[in-house]
N, C-alpha and C positions, 0 to 999 in steps of 0.2 A: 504493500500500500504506500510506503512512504516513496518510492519514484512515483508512483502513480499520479501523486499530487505538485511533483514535480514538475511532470510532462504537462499537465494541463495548466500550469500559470505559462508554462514559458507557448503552448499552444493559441491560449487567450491572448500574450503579448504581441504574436504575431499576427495574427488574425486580424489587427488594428494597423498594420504597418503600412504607411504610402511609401513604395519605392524613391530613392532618388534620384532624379535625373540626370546627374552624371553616372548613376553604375552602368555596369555593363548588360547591355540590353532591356535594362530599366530593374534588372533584378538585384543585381546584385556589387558592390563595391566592395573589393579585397583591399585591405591597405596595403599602402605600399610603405613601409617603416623606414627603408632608407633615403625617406626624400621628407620635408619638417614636414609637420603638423598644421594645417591649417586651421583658422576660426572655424570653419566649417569640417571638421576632419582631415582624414592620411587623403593624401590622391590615390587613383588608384591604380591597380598594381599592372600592368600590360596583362591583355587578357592568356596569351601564350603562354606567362610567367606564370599562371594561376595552377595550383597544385590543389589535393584533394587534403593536404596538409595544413593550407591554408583554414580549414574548414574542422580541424581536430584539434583539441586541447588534452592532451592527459596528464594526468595527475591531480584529481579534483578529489584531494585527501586533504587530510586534517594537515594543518600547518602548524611550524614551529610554534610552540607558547610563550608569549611576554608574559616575564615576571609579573609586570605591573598589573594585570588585568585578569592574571591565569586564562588569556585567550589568543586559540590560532587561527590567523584566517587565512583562506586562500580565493584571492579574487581574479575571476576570468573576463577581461576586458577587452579592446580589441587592441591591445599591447601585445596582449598574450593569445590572441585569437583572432588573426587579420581578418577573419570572414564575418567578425563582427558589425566593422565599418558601415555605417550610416545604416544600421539596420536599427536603430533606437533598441538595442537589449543588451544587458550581460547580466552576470553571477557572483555570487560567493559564497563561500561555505563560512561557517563562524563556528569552532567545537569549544565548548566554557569547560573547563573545569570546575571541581568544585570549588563554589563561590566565586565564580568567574565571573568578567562582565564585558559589555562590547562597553564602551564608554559613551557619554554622552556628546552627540556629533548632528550634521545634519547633510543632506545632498541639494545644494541649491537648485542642480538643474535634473534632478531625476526624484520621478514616485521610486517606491519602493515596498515590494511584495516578500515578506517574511513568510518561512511553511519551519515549522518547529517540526522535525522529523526523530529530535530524542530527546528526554528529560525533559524537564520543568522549566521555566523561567517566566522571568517578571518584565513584558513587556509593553512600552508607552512610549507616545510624543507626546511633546506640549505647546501649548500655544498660548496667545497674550491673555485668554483669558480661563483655559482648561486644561486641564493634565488626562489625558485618555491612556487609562491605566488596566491590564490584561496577565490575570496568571493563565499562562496558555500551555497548551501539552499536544502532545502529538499529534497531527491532523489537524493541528490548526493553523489556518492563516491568515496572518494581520498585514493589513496594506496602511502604509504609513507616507501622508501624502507627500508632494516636494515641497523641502525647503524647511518638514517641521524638526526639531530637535528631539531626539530620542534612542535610545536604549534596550538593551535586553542585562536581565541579570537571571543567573541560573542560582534556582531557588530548591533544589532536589539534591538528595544526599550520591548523584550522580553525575557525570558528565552529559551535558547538554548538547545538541547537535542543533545548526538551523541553518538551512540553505534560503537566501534570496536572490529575485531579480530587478534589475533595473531597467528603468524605460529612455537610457540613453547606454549608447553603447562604450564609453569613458565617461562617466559620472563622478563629479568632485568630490570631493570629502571632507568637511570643518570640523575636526575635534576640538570641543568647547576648551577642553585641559592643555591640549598644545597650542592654540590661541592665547591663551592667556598667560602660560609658563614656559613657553617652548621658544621666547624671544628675548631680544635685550631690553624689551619694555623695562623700565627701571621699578626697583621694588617699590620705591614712594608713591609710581602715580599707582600701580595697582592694589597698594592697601589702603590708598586712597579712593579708587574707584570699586572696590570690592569689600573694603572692611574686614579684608583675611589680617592680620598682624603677618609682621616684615616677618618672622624665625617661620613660619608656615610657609609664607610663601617662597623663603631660600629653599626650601625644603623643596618643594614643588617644583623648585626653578629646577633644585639636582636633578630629580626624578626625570623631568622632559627635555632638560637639556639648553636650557635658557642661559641667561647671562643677565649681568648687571644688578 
């Protein structure tokens, strides 16, 4: 059951899809990664050049564990999967150990479809004036709209598993904690603007890698 639920978000996500008019034959854009990035995505890739490799990702296992969070993810974009390109989709797996947590973040330019496929966890966005708050378990799925901030914490005396997808195929990523400790932001204005005290926030500065 738990591909089952898999295959049917990422069926519904394309279901929705308008081709781009630059792909090839209106179906399809392979990046092409050795040539930049544009606003609008990879160019793409000469259609001779296109391999069936282009179109495979393996290795969609559990990922290394950060300390900080007891969580590993492994996310498939079209960095990692040229056949992504202007098809508005990709992935990631998130596995929490126990007491693990994705952190609090948000995707300005992508929805986002959560399927809890192991253990427990405590999932929620929020907004300026709600917190839409979900202990969720297996078979279920939470869509969490763009742009709100939110989180999962695994709340089960087990390791947690949850795969999602995204409705852009390089979807950004703001974590709240390296936003605000992850730079030379000086510690004055931010105990200034946050009301944490300075010895917290050198703390936090170490943890994410800040300065100042």
């Amino acid at each position: 059951m738990k591909m089952i639920h898999v295959i049917l978000v990422f069926v519904a996500l394309f279901s929705s899809y308008i081709p781009n008019a630059t792909c090839i034959n209106n179906d399809f854009c392979v990046a092409d990664l050795s040539r930049p990035k544009t606003p609008l995505g990879y160019q793409c890739k000469s259609e001779k050049d296109v391999t069936v490799d282009d179109f495979i990702f393996s290795g969609f296992v559990a990922g290394n564990a950060s300390k900080l969070f007891n969580l590993g993810i492994t996310f498939v974009n079209v960095e990692k999967l040229p056949g992504l390109n202007g098809l508005g989709i990709s992935t990631v797996r998130a596995d929490l150990g126990v007491n693990g947590s994705v952190p609090l973040h948000s995707h300005p330019d992508a929805t986002e479809l959560v399927i809890i496929v192991e253990g427990q966890v405590n999932i929620g966005f929020i907004t300026p004036t709600k917190i839409f708050l979900k202990d969720a378990k297996p078979g279920d799925v939470i869509v969490v709209p763009k742009g709100q901030l939110h989180f999962l914490v695994n709340t089960g005396p087990k390791k947690a598993v949850a795969f999602a997808a995204f409705s852009s195929s390089d979807p950004s990523v703001q974590t709240l904690d390296l936003l605000l400790f992850g730079n030379d932001l000086s510690t004055s204005v931010l105990s200034k603007t946050t009301l944490l005290d300075a010895a917290q926030i050198q703390k936090l500065k170490v943890a994410f890698g800040g300065k100042n």
